[in-house]
N, C-alpha and C positions, 0 to 999 in steps of 0.2 A: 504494500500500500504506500504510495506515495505521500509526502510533508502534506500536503493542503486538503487531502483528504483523511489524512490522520489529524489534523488539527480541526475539522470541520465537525470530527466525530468527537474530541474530545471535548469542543464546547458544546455539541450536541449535550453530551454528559454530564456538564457542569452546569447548564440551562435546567437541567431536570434534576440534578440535586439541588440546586438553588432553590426550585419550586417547589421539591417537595420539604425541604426545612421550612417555606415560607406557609407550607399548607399545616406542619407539623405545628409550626410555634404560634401561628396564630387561633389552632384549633383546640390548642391548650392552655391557654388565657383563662381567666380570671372570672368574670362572669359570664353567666352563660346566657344572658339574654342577647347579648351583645355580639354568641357566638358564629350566630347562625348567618348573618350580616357580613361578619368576617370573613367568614366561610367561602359567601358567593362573591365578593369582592378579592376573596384569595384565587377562589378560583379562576375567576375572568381574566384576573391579572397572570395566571402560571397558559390559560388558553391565548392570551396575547405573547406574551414571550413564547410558546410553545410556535406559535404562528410567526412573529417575528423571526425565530430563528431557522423556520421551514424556508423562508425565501432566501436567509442568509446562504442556506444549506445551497439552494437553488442558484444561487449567484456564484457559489464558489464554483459549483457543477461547471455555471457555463464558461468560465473564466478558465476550470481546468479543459474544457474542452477546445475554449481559444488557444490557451497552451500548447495543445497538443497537437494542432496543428498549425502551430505556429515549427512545432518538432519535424514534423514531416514535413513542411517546405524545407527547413532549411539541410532537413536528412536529403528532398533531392536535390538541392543546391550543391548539396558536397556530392553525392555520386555522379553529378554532369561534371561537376568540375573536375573531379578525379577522373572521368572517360577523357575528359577534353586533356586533361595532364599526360594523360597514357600515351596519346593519338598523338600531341607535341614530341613528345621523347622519341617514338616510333620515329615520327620526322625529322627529328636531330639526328637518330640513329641513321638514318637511312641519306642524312647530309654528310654527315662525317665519313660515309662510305663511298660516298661518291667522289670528296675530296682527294680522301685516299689514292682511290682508282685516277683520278685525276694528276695527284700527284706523280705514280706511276710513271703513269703516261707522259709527265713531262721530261723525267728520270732518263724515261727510254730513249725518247728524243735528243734528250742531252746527249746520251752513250753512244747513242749514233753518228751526230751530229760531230763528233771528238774522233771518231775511228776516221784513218785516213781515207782519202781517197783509193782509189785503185782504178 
């Protein structure tokens, strides 16, 4: 699992311990007329952060899925560029050989060129 999807789950985690201490401490208070009031007012509030943190969750999603392919353009950017590296070298290779044979070639001329007449 990757960072932002393990980070997304752990405040998932800590969204819902939160609430539920919020549902714990307020449902065990003091008087009880007053409980019941707290109660749906704790709740609304643990179903708003619960909902809050649903689109958080949802925002990272799409965020990791722009990442990801943000990964894949640039994974083809490096395999064209590494074919296009290969296909240059080929072509260097295949200059330096021709140099070579060129140079030969002028070698020979020269040798010739130096033997006397007859």
């Amino acid at each position: 699992m990757d960072k932002k999807k393990m980070a997304a789950c752990l405040l998932l985690l800590l969204v819902c311990l939160g609430v539920g201490w919020l549902i714990y401490e307020r449902s065990s208070g003091g008087d009880d007329s007053g409980n019941d009031n707290n109660v749906n007012v704790t709740i609304q509030h643990a179903e708003n952060e619960i909902r809050d943190t649903g689109a958080e969750i949802d925002t990272a999603k799409t965020e990791l899925d722009r990442g990801q392919d943000a990964i894949n353009r640039a994974e083809n950017a490096i395999g064209k560029l590494e074919d296009s590296s290969g296909q240059r070298a080929d072509f260097i290779d295949e200059c330096e050989q021709l140099v070579d044979e060129i140079r030969n070639i002028f070698t020979d001329v020269d040798a010739a060129n130096r033997r006397p007449a007859t």
